[in-house]
BAFI-3210 file (N, C-alpha, C; in Angstrom, 3 decimals, decimal comma, padded with zeros to 6 digits):
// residues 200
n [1|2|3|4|5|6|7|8|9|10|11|12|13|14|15|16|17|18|19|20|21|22|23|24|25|26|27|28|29|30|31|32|33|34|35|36|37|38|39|40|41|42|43|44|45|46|47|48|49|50|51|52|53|54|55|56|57|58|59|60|61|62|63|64|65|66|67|68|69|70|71|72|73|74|75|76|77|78|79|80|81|82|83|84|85|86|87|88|89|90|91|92|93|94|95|96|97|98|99|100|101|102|103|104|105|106|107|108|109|110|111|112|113|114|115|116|117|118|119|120|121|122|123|124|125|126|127|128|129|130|131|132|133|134|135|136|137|138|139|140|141|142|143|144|145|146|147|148|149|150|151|152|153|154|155|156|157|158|159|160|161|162|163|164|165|166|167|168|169|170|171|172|173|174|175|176|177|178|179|180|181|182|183|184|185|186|187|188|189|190|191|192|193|194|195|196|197|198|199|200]
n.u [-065,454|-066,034|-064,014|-061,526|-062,383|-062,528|-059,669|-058,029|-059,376|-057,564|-055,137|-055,083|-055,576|-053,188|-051,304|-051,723|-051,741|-048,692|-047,774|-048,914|-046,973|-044,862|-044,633|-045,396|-042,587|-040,678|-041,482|-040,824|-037,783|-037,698|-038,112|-036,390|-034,091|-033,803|-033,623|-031,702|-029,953|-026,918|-025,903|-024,370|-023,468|-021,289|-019,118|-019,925|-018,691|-018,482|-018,687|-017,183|-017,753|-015,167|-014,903|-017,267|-017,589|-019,200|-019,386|-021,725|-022,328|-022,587|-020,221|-017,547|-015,431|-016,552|-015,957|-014,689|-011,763|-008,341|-006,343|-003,637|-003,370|-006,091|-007,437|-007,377|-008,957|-012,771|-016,170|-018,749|-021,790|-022,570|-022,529|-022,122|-024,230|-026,629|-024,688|-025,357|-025,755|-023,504|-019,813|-016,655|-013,540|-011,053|-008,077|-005,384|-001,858|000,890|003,876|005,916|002,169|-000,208|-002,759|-004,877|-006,821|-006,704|-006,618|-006,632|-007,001|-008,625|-008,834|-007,930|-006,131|-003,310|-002,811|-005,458|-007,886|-008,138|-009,739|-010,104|-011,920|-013,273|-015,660|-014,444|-013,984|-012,396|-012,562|-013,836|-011,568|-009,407|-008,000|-006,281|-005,327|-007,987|-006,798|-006,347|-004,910|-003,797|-002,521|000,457|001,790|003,801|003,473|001,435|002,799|003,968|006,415|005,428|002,741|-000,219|-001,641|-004,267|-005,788|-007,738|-008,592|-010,326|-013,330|-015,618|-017,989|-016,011|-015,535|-012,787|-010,031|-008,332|-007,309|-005,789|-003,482|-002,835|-000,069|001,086|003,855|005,617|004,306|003,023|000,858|-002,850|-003,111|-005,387|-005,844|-006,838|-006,328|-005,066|-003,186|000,479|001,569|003,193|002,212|-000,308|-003,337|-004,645|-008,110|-010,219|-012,987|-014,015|-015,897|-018,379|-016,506|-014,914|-013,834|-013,717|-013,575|-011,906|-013,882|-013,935]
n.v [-049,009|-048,574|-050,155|-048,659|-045,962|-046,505|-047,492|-044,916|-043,584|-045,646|-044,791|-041,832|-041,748|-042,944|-041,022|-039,441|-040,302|-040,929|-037,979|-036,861|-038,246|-037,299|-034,639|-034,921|-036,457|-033,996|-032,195|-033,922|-033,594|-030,846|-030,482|-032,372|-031,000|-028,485|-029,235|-030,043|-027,780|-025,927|-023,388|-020,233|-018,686|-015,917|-016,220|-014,610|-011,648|-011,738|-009,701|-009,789|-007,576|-006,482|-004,165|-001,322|001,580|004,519|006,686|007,759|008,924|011,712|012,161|012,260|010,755|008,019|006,860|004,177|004,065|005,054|008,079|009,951|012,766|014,029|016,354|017,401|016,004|015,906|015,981|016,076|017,438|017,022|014,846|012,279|011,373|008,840|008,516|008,902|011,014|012,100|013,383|013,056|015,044|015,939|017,512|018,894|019,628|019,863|019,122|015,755|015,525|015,083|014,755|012,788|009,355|005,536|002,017|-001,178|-004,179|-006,946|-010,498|-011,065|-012,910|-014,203|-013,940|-013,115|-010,903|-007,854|-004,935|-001,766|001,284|004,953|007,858|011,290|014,467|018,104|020,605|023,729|026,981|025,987|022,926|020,204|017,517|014,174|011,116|007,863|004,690|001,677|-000,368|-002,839|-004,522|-004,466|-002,232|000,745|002,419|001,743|000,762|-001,052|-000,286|000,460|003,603|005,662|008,671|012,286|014,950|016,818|019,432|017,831|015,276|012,624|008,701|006,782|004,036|001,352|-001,824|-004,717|-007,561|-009,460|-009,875|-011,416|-011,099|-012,357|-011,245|-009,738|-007,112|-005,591|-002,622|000,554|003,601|006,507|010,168|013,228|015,966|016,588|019,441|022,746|025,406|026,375|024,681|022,295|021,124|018,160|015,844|012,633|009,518|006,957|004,823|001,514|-001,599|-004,922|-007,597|-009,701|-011,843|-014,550]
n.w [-043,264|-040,609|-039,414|-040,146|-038,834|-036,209|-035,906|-036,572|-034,274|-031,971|-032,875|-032,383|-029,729|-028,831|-029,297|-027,579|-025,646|-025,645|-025,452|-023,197|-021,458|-022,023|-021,348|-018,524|-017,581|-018,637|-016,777|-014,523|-014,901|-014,778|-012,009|-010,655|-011,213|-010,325|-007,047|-007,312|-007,741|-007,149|-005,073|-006,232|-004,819|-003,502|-000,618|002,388|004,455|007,735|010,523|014,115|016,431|018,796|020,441|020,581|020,540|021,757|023,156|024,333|026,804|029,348|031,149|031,262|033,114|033,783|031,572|029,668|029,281|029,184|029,797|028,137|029,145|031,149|031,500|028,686|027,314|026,749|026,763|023,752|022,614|020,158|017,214|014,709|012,008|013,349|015,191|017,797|020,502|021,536|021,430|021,666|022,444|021,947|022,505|021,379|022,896|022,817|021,050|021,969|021,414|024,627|024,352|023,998|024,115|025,103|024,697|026,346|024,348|025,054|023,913|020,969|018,628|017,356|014,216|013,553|011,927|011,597|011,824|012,382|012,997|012,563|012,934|012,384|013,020|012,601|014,726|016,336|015,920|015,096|013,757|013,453|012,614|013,240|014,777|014,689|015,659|015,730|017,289|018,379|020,942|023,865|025,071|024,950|023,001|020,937|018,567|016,721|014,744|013,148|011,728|010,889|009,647|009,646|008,087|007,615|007,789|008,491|009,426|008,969|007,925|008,563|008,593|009,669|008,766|009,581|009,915|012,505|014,471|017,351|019,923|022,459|025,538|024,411|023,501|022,181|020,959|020,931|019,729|020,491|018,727|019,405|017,081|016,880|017,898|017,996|017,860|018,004|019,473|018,978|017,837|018,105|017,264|017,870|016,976|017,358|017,334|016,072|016,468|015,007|014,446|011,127|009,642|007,513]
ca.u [-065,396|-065,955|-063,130|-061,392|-062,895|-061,685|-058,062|-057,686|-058,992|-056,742|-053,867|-054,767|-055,311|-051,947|-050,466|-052,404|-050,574|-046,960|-047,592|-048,430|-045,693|-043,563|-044,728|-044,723|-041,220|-040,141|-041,473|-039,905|-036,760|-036,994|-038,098|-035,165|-032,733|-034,372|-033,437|-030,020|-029,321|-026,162|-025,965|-023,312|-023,112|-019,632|-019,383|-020,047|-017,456|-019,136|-017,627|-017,482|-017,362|-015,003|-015,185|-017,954|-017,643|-019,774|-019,489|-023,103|-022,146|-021,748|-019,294|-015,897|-014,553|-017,145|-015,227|-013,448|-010,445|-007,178|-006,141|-002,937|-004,226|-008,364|-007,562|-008,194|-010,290|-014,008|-017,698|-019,409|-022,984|-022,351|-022,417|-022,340|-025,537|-026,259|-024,114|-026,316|-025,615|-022,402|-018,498|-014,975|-012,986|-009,526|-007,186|-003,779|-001,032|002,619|004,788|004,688|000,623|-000,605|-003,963|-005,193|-006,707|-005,956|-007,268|-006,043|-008,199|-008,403|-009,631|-007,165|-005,066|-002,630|-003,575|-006,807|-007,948|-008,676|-010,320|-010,341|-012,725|-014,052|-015,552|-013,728|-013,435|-012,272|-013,465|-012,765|-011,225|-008,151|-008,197|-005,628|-005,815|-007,842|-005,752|-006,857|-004,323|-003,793|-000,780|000,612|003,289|003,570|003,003|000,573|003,376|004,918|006,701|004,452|001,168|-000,684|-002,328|-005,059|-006,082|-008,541|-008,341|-011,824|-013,935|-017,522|-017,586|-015,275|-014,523|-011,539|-010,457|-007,400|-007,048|-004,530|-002,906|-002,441|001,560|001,237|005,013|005,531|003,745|002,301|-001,062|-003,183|-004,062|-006,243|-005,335|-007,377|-005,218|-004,928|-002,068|001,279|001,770|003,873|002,080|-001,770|-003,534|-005,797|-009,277|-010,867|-013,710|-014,138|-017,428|-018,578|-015,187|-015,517|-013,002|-013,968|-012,848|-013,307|-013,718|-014,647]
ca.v [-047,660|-048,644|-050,534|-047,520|-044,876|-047,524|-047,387|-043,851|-043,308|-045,699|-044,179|-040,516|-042,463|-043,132|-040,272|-038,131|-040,813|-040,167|-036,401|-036,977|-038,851|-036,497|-033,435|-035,615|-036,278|-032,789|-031,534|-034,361|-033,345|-029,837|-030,826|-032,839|-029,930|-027,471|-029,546|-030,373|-026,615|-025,332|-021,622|-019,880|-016,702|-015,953|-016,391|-012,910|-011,870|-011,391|-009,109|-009,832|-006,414|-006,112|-002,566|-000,670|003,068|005,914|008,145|008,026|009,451|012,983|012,054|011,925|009,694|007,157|006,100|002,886|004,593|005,668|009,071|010,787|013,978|013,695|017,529|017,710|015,396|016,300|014,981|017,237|017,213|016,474|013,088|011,867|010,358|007,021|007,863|009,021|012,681|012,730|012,782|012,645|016,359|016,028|018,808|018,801|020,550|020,391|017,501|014,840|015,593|014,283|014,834|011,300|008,012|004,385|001,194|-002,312|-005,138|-008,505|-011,789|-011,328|-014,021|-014,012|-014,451|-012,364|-009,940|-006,910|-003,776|-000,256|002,536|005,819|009,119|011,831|015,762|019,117|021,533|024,843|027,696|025,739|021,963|019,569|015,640|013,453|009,843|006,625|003,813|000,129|-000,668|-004,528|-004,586|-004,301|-000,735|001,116|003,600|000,394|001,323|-001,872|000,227|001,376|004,882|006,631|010,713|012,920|016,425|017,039|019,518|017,385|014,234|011,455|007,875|006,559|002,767|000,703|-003,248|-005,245|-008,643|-009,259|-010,654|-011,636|-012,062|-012,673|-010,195|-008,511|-006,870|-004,783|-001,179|001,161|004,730|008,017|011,100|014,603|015,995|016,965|020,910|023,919|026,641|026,229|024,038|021,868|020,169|017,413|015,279|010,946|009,165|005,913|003,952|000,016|-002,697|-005,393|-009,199|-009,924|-013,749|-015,090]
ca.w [-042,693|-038,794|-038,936|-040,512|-037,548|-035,228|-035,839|-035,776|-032,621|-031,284|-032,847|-031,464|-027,918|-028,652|-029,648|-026,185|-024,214|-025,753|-025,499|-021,612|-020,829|-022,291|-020,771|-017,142|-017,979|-018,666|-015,937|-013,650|-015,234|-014,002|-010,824|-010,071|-011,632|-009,050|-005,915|-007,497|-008,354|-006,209|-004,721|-006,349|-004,097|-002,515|001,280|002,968|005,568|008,706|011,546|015,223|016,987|019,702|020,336|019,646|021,585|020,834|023,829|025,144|028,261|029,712|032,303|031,088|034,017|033,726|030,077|030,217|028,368|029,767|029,330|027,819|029,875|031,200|031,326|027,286|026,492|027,189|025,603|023,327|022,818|019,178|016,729|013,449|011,750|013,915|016,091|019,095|020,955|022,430|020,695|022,275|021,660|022,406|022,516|020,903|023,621|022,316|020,883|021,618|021,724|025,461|024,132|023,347|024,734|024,737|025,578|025,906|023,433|024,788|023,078|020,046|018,873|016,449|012,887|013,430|010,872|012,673|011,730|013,531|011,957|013,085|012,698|012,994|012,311|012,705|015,343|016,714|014,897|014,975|013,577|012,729|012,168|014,304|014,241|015,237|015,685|015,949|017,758|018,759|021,501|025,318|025,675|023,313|021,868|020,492|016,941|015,164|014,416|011,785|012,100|009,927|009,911|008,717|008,935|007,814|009,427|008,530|009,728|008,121|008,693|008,527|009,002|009,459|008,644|009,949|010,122|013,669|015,035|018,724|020,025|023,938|026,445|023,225|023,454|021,122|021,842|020,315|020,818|019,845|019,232|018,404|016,775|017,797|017,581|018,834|017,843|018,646|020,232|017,574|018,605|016,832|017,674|017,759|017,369|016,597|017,292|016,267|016,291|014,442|014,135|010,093|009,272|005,660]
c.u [-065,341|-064,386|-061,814|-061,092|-062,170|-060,507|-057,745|-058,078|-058,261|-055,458|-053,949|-054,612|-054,108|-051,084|-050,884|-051,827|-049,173|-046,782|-047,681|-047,756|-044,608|-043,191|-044,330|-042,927|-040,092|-040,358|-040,926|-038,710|-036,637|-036,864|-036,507|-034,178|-032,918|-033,563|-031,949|-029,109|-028,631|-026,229|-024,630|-022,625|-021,802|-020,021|-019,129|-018,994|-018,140|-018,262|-018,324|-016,979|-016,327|-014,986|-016,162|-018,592|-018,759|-019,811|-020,649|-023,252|-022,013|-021,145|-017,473|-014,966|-015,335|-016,568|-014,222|-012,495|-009,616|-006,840|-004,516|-002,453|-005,792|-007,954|-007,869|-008,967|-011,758|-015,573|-018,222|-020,482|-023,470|-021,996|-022,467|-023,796|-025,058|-025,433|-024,304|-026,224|-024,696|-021,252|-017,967|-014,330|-011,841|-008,536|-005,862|-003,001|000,495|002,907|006,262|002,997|000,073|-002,359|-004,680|-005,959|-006,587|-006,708|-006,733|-006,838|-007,532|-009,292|-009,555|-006,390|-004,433|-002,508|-005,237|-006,549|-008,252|-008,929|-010,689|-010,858|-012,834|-014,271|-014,740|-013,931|-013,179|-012,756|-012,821|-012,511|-010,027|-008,331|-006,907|-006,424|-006,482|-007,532|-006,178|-005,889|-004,389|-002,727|-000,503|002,242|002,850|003,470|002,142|001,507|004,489|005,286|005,840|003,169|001,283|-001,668|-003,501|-005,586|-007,159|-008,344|-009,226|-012,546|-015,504|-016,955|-017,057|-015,382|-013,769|-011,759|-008,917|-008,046|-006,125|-004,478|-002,759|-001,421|001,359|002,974|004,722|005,011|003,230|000,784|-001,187|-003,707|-004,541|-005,933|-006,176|-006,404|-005,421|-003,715|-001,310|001,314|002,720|003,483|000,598|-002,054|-005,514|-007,349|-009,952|-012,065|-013,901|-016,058|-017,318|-017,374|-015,309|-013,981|-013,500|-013,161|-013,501|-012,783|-014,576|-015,193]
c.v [-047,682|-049,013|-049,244|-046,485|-045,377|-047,431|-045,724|-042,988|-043,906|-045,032|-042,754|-040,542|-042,207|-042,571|-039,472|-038,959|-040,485|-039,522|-036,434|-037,311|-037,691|-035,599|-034,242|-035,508|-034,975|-032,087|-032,137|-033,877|-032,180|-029,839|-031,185|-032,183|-028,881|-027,650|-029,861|-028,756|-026,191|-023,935|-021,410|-018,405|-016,876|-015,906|-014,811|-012,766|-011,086|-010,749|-009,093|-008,307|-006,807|-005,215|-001,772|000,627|003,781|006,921|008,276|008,175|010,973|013,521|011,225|010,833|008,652|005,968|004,901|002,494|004,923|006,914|009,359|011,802|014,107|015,436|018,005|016,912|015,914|016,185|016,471|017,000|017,716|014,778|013,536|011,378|009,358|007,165|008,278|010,679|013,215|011,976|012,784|013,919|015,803|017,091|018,753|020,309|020,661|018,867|017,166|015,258|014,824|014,615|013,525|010,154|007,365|003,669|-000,576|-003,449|-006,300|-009,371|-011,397|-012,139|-014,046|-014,567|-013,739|-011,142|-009,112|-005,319|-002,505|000,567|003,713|006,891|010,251|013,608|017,098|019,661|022,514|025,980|026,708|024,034|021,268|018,395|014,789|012,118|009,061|005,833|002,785|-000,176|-001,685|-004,251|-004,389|-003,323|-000,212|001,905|002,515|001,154|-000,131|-001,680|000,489|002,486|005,307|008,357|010,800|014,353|017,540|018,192|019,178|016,206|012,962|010,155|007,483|005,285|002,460|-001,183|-003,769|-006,670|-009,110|-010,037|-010,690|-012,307|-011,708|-011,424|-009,270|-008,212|-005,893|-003,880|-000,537|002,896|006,195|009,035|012,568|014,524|016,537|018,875|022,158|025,199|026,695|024,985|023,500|021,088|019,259|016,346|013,833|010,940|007,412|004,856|003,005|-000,217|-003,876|-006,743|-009,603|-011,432|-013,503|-016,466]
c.w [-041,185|-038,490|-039,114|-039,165|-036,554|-035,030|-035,918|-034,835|-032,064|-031,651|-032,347|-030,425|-027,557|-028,399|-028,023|-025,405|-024,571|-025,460|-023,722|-021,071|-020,913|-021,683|-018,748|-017,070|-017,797|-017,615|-014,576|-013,486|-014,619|-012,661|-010,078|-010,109|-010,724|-007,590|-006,004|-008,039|-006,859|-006,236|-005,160|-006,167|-003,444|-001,160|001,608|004,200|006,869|009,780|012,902|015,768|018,463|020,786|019,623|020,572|020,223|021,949|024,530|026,564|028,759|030,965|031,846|032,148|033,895|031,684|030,586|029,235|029,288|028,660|029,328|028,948|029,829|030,870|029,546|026,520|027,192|025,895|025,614|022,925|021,228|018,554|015,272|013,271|012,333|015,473|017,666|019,221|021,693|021,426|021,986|021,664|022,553|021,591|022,380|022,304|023,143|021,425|021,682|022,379|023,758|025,482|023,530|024,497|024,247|025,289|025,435|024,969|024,040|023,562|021,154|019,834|017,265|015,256|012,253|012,539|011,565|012,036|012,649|012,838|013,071|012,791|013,147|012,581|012,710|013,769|015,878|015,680|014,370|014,883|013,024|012,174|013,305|013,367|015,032|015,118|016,272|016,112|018,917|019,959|023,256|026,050|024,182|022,772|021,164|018,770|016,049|015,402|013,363|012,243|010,760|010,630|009,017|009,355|008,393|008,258|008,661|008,557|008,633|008,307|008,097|009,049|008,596|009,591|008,344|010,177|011,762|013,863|015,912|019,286|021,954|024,902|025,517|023,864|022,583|021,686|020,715|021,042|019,591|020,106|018,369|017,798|017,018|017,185|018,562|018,627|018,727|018,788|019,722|018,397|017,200|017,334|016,853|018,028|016,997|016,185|017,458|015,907|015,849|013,635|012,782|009,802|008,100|006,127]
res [x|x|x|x|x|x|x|x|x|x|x|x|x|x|x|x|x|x|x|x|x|x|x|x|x|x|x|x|x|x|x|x|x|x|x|x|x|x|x|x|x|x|x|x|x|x|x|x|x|x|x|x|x|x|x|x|x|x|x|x|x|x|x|x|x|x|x|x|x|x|x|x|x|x|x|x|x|x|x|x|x|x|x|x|x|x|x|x|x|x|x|x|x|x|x|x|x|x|x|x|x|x|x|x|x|x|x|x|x|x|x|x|x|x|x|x|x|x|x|x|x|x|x|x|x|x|x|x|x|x|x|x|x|x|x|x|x|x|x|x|x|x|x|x|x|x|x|x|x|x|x|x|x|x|x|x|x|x|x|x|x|x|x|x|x|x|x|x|x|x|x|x|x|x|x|x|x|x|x|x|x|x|x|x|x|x|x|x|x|x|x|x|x|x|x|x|x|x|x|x]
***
């Protein structure tokens, strides 16, 4: 009978060491699957701002825009959410419109993804479209742009994305605009105007 008692304690010994090993084991195993597990999130596309207006001024000449006509543009002591306490109203006069600004964009290079957004909307009794454009060439009224509108009256945004072509003496402009008209004489208000370099 001792001898008996004897042998199966060593065989349960036995068995409480297999069972520890095992569990060791298994839990090495996840261990090592943990530190070897790859991230399989997509790459996020991060945007360098080049432009990023909002107007926070209430001195119309102090803007580092070129004007159309300064005589219809003028800051209104209006915004979008975010976007502080002063817009951009520009005043449609005939067609072609000389109610608009512009501005030149450096530190583009050709192949860049490029993004133009902004708020925009209505005001007045009398409202057309306000239009934002992205336009590549050696003067800003170059015929290779792309334009967007809204003709809104609560605030919108709006957004162009573009390819960028650089050919010889090219540059990229950015041009806020009312719209062209012969009867009345439309108003529309800008806010919150970004340009935006997008890389993956």
């Amino acid at each position: 009978p001792l001898a008996g008692t004897s042998t199966n304690k060593g065989e349960n010994t036995m068995k409480t060491n297999f069972v520890c090993k095992k569990v060791v084991i298994y839990f090495l195993f996840v261990f090592i699957l943990s530190g070897c597990k790859q991230s399989t999130t997509e790459p996020t596309i991060q945007n360098s701002f080049i432009l990023n207006e909002s107007f926070e001024t209430n001195n119309i000449s102090t803007l580092q825009w070129r004007f159309g006509n300064q005589k219809l543009a003028q800051l209104i002591n209006e915004a979008p959410t975010d976007g502080g306490s002063w817009s951009l109203q520009l005043t449609s006069d005939w067609a072609p419109t000389t109610g608009f600004i512009y501005k030149p964009i450096s530190n583009v290079n050709s192949g860049d993804i490029i993004k133009l957004s902004a708020f925009v909307r209505g005001s007045g009794n009398f409202h057309g479209k306000g239009i934002i454009t992205l336009s590549v060439g050696p003067n800003y009224y170059s015929s290779r742009s792309k334009s967007s509108y809204s003709s809104d009256t609560v605030w919108n945004q709006i957004s162009i994305i573009d390819t960028i072509k650089l050919e010889v003496n090219d540059t990229v402009w950015v041009i806020l605009s009312s719209p062209i008209t012969e009867i009345v004489q439309y108003q529309q208000l800008f806010d919150m105007v970004k340009l935006e370099k997008v890389t993956k």
